[in-house]
C-alpha positions as CSV (number, residue, x, y, z in Angstrom):
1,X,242.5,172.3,36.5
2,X,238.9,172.5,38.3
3,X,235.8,173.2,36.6
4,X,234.5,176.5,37.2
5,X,230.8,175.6,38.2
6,X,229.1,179.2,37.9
7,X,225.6,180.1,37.1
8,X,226.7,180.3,32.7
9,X,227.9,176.8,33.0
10,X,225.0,174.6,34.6
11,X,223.0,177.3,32.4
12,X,224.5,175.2,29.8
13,X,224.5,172.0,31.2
14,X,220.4,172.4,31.3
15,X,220.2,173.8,27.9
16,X,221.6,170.7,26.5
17,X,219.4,168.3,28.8
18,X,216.3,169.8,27.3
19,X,217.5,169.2,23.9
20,X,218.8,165.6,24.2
21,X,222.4,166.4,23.0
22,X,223.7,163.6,24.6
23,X,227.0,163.7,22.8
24,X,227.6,167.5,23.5
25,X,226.9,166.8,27.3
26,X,229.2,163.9,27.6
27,X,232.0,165.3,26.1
28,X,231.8,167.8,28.0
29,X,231.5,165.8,31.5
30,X,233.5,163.3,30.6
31,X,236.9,164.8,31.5
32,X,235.3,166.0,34.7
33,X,236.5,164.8,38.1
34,X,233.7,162.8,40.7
35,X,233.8,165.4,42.4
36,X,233.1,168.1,40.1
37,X,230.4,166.3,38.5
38,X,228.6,165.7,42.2
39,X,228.8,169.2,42.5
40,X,226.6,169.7,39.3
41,X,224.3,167.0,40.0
42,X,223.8,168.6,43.1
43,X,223.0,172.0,41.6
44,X,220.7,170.7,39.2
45,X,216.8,169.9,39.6
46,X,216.1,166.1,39.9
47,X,214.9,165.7,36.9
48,X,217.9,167.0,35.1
49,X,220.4,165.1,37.7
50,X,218.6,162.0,36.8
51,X,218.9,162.3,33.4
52,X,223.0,163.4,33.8
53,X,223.2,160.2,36.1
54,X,221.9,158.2,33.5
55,X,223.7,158.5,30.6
56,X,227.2,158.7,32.6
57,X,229.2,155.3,32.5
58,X,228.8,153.1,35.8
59,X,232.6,153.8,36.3
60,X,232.2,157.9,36.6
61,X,228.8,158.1,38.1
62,X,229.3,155.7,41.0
63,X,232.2,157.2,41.7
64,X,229.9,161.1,41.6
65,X,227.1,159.0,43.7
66,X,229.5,158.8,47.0
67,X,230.2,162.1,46.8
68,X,226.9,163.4,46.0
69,X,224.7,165.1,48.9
70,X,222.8,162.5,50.8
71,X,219.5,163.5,50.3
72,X,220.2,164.5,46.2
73,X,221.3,160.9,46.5
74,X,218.1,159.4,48.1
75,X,216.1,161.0,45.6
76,X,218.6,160.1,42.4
77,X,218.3,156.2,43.7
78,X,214.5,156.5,43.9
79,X,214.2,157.0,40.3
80,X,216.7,154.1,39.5
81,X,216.0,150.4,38.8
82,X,217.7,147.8,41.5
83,X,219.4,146.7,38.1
84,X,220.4,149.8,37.7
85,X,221.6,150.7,41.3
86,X,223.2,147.4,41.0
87,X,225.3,148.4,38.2
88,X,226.6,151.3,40.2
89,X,226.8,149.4,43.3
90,X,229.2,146.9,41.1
91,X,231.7,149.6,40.5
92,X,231.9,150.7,43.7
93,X,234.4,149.5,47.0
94,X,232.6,147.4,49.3
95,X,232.2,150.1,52.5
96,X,231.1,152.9,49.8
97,X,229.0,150.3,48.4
98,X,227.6,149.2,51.7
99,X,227.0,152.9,52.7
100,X,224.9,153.4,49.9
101,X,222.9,150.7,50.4
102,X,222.3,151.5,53.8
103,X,220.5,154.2,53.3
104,X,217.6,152.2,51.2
105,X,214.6,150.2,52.7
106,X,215.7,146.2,53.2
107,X,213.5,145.2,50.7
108,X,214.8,147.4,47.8
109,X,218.3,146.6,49.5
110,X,217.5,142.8,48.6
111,X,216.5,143.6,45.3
112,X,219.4,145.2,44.3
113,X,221.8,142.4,45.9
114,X,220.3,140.2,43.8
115,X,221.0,142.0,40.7
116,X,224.9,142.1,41.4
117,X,226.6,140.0,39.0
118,X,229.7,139.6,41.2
119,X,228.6,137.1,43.9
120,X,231.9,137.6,45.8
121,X,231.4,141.5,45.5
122,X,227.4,140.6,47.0
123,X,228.6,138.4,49.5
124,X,231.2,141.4,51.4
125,X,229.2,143.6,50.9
126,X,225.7,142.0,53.0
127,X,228.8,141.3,55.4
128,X,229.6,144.7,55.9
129,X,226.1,145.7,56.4
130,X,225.4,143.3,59.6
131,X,227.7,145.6,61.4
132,X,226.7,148.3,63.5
133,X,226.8,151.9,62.9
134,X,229.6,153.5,64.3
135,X,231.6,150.4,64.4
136,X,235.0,149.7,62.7
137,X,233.2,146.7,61.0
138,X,230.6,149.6,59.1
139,X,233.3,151.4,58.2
140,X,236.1,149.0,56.8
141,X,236.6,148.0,53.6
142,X,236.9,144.3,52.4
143,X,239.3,145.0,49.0
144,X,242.7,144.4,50.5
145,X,246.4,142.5,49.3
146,X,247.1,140.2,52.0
147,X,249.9,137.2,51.5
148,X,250.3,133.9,53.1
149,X,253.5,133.3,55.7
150,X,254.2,130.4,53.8
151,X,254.4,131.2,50.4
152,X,257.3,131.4,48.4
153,X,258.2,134.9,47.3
154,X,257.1,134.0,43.1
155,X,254.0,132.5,44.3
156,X,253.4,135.8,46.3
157,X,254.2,138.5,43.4
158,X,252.0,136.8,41.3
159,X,249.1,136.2,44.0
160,X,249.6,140.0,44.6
161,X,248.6,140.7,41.1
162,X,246.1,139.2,41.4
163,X,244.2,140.4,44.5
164,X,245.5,144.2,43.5
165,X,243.4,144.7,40.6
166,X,240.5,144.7,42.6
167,X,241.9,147.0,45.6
168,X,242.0,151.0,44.0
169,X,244.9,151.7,46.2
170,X,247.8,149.3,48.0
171,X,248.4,151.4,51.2
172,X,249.6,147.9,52.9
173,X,250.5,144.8,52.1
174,X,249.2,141.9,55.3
175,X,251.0,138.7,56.3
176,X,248.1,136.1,57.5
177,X,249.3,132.3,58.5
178,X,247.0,129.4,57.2
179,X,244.1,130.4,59.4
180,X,244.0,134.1,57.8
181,X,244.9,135.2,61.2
182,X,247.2,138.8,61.5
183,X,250.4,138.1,61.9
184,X,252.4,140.9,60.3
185,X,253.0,143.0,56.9
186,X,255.2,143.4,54.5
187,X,257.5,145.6,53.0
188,X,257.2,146.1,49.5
189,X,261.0,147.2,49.2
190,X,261.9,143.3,51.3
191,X,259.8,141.9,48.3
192,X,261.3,143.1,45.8
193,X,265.0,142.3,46.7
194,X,264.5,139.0,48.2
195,X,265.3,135.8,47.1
196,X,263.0,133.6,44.7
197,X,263.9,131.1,47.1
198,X,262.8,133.0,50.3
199,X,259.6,132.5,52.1
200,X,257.2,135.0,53.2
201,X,257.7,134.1,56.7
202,X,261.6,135.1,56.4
203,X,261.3,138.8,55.6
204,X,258.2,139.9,56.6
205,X,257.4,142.3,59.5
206,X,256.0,141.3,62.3
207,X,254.4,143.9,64.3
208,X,251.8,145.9,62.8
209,X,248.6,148.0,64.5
210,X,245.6,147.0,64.0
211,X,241.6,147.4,65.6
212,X,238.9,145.2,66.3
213,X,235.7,144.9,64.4
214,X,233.7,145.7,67.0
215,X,235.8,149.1,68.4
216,X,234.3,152.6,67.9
217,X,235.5,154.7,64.7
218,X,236.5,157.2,66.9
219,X,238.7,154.9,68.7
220,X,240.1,154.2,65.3
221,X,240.3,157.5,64.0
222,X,242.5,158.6,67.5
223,X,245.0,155.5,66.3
224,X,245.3,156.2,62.8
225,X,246.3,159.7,64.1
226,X,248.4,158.9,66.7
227,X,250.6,156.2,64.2
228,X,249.9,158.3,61.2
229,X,248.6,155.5,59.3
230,X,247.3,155.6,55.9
231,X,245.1,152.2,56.4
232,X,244.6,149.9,59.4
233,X,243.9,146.5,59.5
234,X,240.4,144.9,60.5
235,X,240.2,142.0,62.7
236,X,238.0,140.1,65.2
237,X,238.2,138.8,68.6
238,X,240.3,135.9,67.1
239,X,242.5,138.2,65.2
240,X,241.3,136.9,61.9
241,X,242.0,139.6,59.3
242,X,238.6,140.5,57.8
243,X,239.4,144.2,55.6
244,X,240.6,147.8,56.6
245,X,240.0,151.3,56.9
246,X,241.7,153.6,54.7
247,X,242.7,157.2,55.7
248,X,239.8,158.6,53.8
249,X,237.0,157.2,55.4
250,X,238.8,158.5,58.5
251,X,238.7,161.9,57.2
252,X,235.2,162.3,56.3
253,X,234.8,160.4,59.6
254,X,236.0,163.7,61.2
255,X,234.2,166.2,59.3
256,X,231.0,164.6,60.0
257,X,232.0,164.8,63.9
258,X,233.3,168.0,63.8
259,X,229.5,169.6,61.8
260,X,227.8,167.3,64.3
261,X,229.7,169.1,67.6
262,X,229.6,172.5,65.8
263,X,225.9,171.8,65.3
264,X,225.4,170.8,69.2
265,X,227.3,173.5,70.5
266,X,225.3,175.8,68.5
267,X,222.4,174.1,70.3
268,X,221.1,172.5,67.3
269,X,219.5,168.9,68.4
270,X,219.6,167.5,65.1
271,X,222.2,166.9,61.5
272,X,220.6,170.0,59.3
273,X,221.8,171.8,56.1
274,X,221.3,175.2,54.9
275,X,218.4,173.7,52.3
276,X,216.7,171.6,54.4
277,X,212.8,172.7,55.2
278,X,211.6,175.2,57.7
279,X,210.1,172.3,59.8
280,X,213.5,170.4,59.9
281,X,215.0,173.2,60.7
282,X,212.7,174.4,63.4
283,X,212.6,170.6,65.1
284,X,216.5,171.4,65.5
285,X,216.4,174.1,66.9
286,X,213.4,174.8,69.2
287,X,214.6,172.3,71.9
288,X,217.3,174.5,73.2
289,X,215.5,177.7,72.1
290,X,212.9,176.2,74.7
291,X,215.6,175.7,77.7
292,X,217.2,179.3,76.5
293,X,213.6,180.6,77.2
294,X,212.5,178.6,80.6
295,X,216.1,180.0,81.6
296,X,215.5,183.3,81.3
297,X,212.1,183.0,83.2
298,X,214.3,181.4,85.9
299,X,216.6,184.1,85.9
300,X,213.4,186.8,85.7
301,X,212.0,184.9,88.8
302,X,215.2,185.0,91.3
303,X,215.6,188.7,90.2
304,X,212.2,189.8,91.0
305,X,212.7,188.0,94.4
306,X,215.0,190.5,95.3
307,X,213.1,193.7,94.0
308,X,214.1,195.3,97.6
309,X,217.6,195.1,96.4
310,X,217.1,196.5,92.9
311,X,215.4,199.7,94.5
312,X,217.6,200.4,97.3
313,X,220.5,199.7,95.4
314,X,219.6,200.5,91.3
315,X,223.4,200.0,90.4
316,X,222.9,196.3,90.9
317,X,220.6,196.3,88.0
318,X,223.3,197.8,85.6
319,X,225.7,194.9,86.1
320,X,223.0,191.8,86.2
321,X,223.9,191.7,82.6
322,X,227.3,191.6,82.9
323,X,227.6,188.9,85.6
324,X,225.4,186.4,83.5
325,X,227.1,187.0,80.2
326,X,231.0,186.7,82.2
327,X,229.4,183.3,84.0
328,X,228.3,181.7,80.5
329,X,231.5,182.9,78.6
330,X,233.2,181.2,81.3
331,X,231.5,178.3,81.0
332,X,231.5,178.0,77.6
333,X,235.8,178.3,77.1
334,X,235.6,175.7,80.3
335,X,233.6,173.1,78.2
336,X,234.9,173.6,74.9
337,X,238.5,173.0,76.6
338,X,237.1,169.6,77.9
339,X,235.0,168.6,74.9
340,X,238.2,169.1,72.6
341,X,240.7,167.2,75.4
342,X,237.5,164.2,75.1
343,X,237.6,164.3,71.8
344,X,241.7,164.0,71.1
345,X,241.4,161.9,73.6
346,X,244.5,164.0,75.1
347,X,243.5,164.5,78.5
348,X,245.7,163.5,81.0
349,X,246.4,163.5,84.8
350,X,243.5,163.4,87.8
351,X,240.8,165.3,88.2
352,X,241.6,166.5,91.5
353,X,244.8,168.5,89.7
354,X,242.2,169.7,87.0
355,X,239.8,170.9,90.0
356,X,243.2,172.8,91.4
357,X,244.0,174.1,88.3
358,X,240.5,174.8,87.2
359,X,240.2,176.9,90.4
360,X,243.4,179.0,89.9
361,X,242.9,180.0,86.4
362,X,239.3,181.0,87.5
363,X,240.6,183.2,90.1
364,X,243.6,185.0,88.5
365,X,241.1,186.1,85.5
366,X,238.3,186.8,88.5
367,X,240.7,188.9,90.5
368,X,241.8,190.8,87.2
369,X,238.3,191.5,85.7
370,X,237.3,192.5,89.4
371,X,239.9,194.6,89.1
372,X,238.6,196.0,86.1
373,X,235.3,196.4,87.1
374,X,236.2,198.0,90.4
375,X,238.0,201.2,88.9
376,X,235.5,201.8,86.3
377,X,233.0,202.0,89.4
378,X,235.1,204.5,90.9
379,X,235.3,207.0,88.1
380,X,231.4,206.8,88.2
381,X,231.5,207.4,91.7
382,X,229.5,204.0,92.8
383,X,229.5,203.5,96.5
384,X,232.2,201.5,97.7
385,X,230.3,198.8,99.6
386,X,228.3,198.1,96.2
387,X,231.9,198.0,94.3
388,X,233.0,194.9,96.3
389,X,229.6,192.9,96.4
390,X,229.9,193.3,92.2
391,X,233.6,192.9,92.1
392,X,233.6,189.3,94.9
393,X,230.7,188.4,93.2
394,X,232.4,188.5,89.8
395,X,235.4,186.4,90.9
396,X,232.8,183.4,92.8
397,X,230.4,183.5,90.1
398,X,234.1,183.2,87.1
399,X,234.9,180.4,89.7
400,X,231.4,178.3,89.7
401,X,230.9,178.8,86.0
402,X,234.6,177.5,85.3
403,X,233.9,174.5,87.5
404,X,230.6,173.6,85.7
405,X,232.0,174.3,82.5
406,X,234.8,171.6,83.0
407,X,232.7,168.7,85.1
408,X,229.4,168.9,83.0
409,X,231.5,167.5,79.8
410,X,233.2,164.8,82.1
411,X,230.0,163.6,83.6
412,X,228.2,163.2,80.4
413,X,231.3,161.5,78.6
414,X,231.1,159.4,81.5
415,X,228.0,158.4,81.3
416,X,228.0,157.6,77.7
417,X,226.5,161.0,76.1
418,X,228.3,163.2,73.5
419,X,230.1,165.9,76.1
420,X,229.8,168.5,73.2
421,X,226.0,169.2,74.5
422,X,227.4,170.7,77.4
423,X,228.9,173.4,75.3
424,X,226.8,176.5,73.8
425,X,223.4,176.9,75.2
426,X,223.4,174.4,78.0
427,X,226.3,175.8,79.9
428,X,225.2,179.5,79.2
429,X,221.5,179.1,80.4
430,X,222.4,176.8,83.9
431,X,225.5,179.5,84.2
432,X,223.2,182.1,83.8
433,X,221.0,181.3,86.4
434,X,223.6,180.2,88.7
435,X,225.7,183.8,88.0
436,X,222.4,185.5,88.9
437,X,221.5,184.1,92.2
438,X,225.1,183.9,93.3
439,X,225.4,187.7,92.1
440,X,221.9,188.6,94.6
441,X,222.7,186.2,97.2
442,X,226.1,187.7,97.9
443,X,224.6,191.3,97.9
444,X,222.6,190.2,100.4
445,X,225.1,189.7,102.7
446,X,227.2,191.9,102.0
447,X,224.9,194.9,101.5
448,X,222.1,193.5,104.4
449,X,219.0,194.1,102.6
């Protein structure tokens, strides 16, 4: 059953920190999960998470440290030896281990390789961190049960045994030949009922999905989720097995992405929390605050160049509003469409059929919300000729603002830059401005001004 971690309890938790009661505090903790006990660190003042940190076993608290908010965990590790981050660092797997480290300056990062008593465990793990970020290589783990083709089924069980106490879970078990190249798996269930006399290389399987070291995680999050894997195997441009990436890795893979595009959509330039500082906050947000703001001075300029308009024809005015909120709604269920297909990777066909299709849509909810528009004029009386400049320009302006919502994303993705920018405040503010001088320029002809 999960703690209940209310205001009484970390009350409590800080009431026996100041009085050293050790014994109290870690029966109490120790029956808490990682998770639970992240949680509290979290809550807690750094002084009192320290402390907590400290007199946990390596076992729980490395397990609390990956789960433990990145910048609680920056300033946990600053008040820890490299012998002591090294003890934690020891109890860890080899990608959470490298992510940790990461995250420190190289020369503390050396310090606290060298204090790891496991010179195999060392030796992954600097391995791991010459990858680069975003890579399947920085996110894969080196802990793995892999079996030779050639060995004979005894001299595999008890090989297995071996190599599994040091892997926390056995999603898969790999087939390598004598060069450690990928050549298969195996079936746990083939195992188990073969013949002592049987080699590997008669019952294993040979095809099995795997990704390169070098491919982009969200390449490999898009396979593991289109095979509904549980791990994948690692390897280079030779195919030589060198770890995998287990399912959750891939799933806080996703949540990351997903804040990160919610963030940018939002227009927020930057990876903030609801605690960070005013001036974090502010350097997030002010860039697109700043383009909202030089947008709306555009849009101010083109309607004060057609002032003649607004006075011969005040009913204009009334609906500028309207036409540059329907162009950046548009725009925005346009790119968010696009951004999602990108990002499932799910979107298929040419872009001239998009274009078509785009253009349809666009002008079967123009023509409706003309409609709409149209008969509301009427019951205020409105003049007619005024009714169909607001009503065409409704349906061109939906049209435009569709079109620019679907190509921005493709562009950018196509040029290498996260297509989720194009949603939120870029797509509103160019729509905007767009809506409005299509909006004037089209009462212009019609209305002759």
């Amino acid at each position: 059953m999960a703690t209940e971690i209310d205001k009484n309890f970390l009350e409590k938790i800080e009431m026996l920190v100041d009085s050293k009661d050790d014994k109290t505090l870690l029966s109490l903790l120790s029956d808490e999960h990682p998770a639970d006990i992240a949680e509290i660190i979290d809550e807690l003042g750094l002084d009192d998470a320290t402390y907590i940190f400290k007199l946990l076993s390596s076992e729980i608290s490395a397990e609390a440290l990956i789960l433990i908010d990145e910048d609680d965990r920056e300033k946990i590790l600053q008040n820890l030896s490299a012998q002591e981050i090294a003890e934690e660092i020891d109890e860890l797997d080899t990608d959470d281990a490298a992510d940790i480290l990461s995250e420190l300056p190289q020369e503390r990062v050396t310090k606290v390789i060298s204090e790891i008593e496991d010179d195999e465990h060392a030796k992954d793990i600097v391995d791991l961190l010459r990858y680069e970020e975003g890579t399947a290589g920085s996110l894969m783990a080196k802990e793995l049960v892999k079996v030779k083709e050639n060995w004979m089924v005894p001299t595999c069980v008890r090989k297995m045994r071996t190599q599994a106490q040091e892997v926390s879970r056995v999603h898969s078990i790999y087939v390598v030949d004598k060069d450690d190249v990928l050549i298969g798996r195996l079936s746990l269930k083939d195992l188990l009922v073969a013949s002592a006399k049987s080699k590997i290389s008669d019952i294993y399987i040979p095809k099995v999905d795997s990704v390169n070291v070098k491919d982009d995680v969200e390449d490999v999050a898009r396979v593991m989720q289109k095979y509904d894997l549980e791990a994948i195997p690692v390897v280079d441009d030779n195919h030589v097995l060198l770890g995998r990436i287990t399912i959750d890795d891939i799933v806080d893979l996703i949540v990351e992405e997903a804040e990160k595009d919610y963030q940018m959509a939002a227009g927020i330039t930057e990876d903030i929390d609801a605690d960070d500082s005013i001036f974090d906050k502010t350097k997030a947000r002010l860039p697109w605050l700043i383009l909202g703001l030089v947008g709306g001075m555009a849009a101010a300029s083109i309607m004060g160049g057609f002032d003649e308009a607004l006075q011969l024809f005040p009913e204009l005015f009334y609906f500028t509003p309207l036409i540059a909120a329907m162009a950046g709604n548009v725009g925005v269920q346009s790119s968010a469409i696009i951004v999602q297909g990108l990002a499932g990777d799910n979107l298929k066909g040419s872009k001239l059929n998009r274009l078509l299709k785009e253009i349809g849509l666009s002008m079967v909810n123009g023509i409706i919300l003309a409609g709409l528009i149209f008969l509301f004029g009427t019951f205020l009386d409105y003049q007619l000729n005024v009714l169909f400049t607001i009503s065409i320009s409704l349906v061109i302006v939906i049209i435009f603002a569709s079109l620019i919502g679907t190509f921005v994303p493709l562009i950018l993705d196509k040029n290498g830059i996260d297509p989720a920018v194009a949603t939120g405040p870029f797509i509103t503010t160019s729509n905007d401005i767009f809506g409005i001088f299509i909006f004037f320029f089209i009462a212009k002809l019609i209305l002759g001004f």
